[in-house]
C-alpha positions, 0 to 999 in steps of 0.5 A: 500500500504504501509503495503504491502510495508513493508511486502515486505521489512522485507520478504527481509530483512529476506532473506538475513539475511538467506542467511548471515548466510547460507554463513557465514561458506564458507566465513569464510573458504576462509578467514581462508584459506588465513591466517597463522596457527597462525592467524587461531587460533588467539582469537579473530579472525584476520580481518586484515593480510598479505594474503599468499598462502602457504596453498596452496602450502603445499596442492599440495605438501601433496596431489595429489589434480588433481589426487583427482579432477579427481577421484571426477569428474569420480565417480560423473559424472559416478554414475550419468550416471549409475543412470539415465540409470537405473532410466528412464526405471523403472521411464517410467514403473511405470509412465505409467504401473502402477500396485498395488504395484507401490507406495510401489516399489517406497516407498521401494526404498526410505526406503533404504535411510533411514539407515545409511551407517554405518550400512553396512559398514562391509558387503559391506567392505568385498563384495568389497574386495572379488571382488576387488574393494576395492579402485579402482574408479569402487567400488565407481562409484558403491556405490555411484549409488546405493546411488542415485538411490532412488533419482535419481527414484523419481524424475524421475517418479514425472517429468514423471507423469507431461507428458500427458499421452495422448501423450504416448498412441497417439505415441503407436497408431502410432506403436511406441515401447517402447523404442522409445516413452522413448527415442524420446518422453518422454525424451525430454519432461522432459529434463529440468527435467531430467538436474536437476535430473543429476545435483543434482545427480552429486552434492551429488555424488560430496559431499559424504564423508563417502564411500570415506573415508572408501574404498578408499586410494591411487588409488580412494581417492577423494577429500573427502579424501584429506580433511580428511587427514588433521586430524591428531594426531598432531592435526587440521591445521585450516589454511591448512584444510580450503585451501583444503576444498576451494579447493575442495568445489570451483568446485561443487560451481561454477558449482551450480552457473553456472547452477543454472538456469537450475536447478531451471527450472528443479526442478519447471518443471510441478508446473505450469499448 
C-alpha cells in the first residue's frame, strides 16, 4: 500500500513539475508584459515593480489589434468550416467504401504535411497574386484549409471507423441515401468527435504564423502579424512584444480552457469499448 502510495505521489509530483515548466514561458510573458522596457531587460530579472499598462496602450495605438482579432477569428473559424465540409464526405467514403488504395489516399494526404511551407512559398506567392488574393482574408481562409485538411481527414475517418458499421448498412436497408445516413446518422454519432476535430482545427488555424506573415499586410494581417511587427531594426521591445503576444495568445487560451472538456471527450471518443 504504501509503495503504491508513493508511486502515486512522485507520478504527481512529476506532473506538475511538467506542467511548471510547460507554463513557465506564458507566465513569464504576462509578467514581462506588465513591466517597463527597462525592467524587461533588467539582469537579473525584476520580481518586484510598479505594474503599468502602457504596453498596452502603445499596442492599440501601433496596431489595429480588433481589426487583427477579427481577421484571426474569420480565417480560423472559416478554414475550419471549409475543412470539415470537405473532410466528412471523403472521411464517410473511405470509412465505409473502402477500396485498395484507401490507406495510401489517406497516407498521401498526410505526406503533404510533411514539407515545409517554405518550400512553396514562391509558387503559391505568385498563384495568389495572379488571382488576387494576395492579402485579402479569402487567400488565407484558403491556405490555411488546405493546411488542415490532412488533419482535419484523419481524424475524421479514425472517429468514423469507431461507428458500427452495422448501423450504416441497417439505415441503407431502410432506403436511406447517402447523404442522409452522413448527415442524420453518422454525424451525430461522432459529434463529440467531430467538436474536437473543429476545435483543434480552429486552434492551429488560430496559431499559424508563417502564411500570415508572408501574404498578408494591411487588409488580412492577423494577429500573427501584429506580433511580428514588433521586430524591428531598432531592435526587440521585450516589454511591448510580450503585451501583444498576451494579447493575442489570451483568446485561443481561454477558449482551450473553456472547452477543454469537450475536447478531451472528443479526442478519447471510441478508446473505450
Amino acid at each position: 500500500m504504501r509503495i503504491k502510495q508513493r508511486q502515486i505521489l512522485r507520478r504527481t509530483a512529476v506532473g506538475w513539475l511538467l506542467a511548471l515548466v510547460m507554463f513557465f514561458p506564458v507566465f513569464w510573458m504576462a509578467f514581462t508584459a506588465f513591466k517597463t522596457e527597462l525592467d524587461a531587460v533588467a539582469w537579473p530579472p525584476v520580481f518586484f515593480f510598479k505594474p503599468t499598462l502602457e504596453n498596452f496602450v502603445e499596442m492599440q495605438d501601433r496596431i489595429d489589434y480588433l481589426g487583427h482579432a477579427w481577421n484571426s477569428i474569420v480565417v480560423a473559424v472559416g478554414s475550419t468550416a471549409l475543412a470539415l465540409l470537405v473532410a466528412a464526405p471523403a472521411a464517410y467514403s473511405m470509412a465505409f467504401f473502402p477500396t485498395k488504395r484507401t490507406r495510401g489516399t489517406l497516407l498521401w494526404v498526410l505526406s503533404n504535411k510533411f514539407m515545409p511551407a517554405v518550400g512553396v512559398l514562391v509558387p503559391i506567392y505568385l498563384m495568389l497574386i495572379s488571382v488576387g488574393w494576395l492579402d485579402t482574408l479569402r487567400g488565407l481562409v484558403t491556405l490555411n484549409f488546405f493546411s488542415n485538411l490532412p488533419i482535419v481527414l484523419w481524424m475524421l475517418y479514425s472517429y468514423f471507423k469507431e461507428v458500427p458499421a452495422e448501423i450504416i448498412e441497417a439505415s441503407r436497408m431502410d432506403g436511406a441515401r447517402h447523404d442522409q445516413q452522413l448527415r442524420l446518422l453518422l454525424l451525430p454519432l461522432s459529434a463529440p468527435g467531430i467538436a474536437s476535430t473543429a476545435l483543434l482545427a480552429i486552434i492551429l488555424a488560430w496559431n499559424e504564423s508563417f502564411w500570415s506573415i508572408n501574404v498578408s499586410a494591411v487588409n488580412a494581417g492577423t494577429l500573427a502579424l501584429a506580433i511580428a511587427s514588433f521586430s524591428n531594426p531598432e531592435g526587440l521591445f521585450w516589454a511591448k512584444l510580450s503585451a501583444a503576444s498576451l494579447a493575442s495568445v489570451a483568446p485561443i487560451m481561454v477558449f482551450g480552457w473553456l472547452t477543454q472538456r469537450q475536447l478531451v471527450r472528443g479526442l478519447t471518443f471510441g478508446a473505450v469499448k
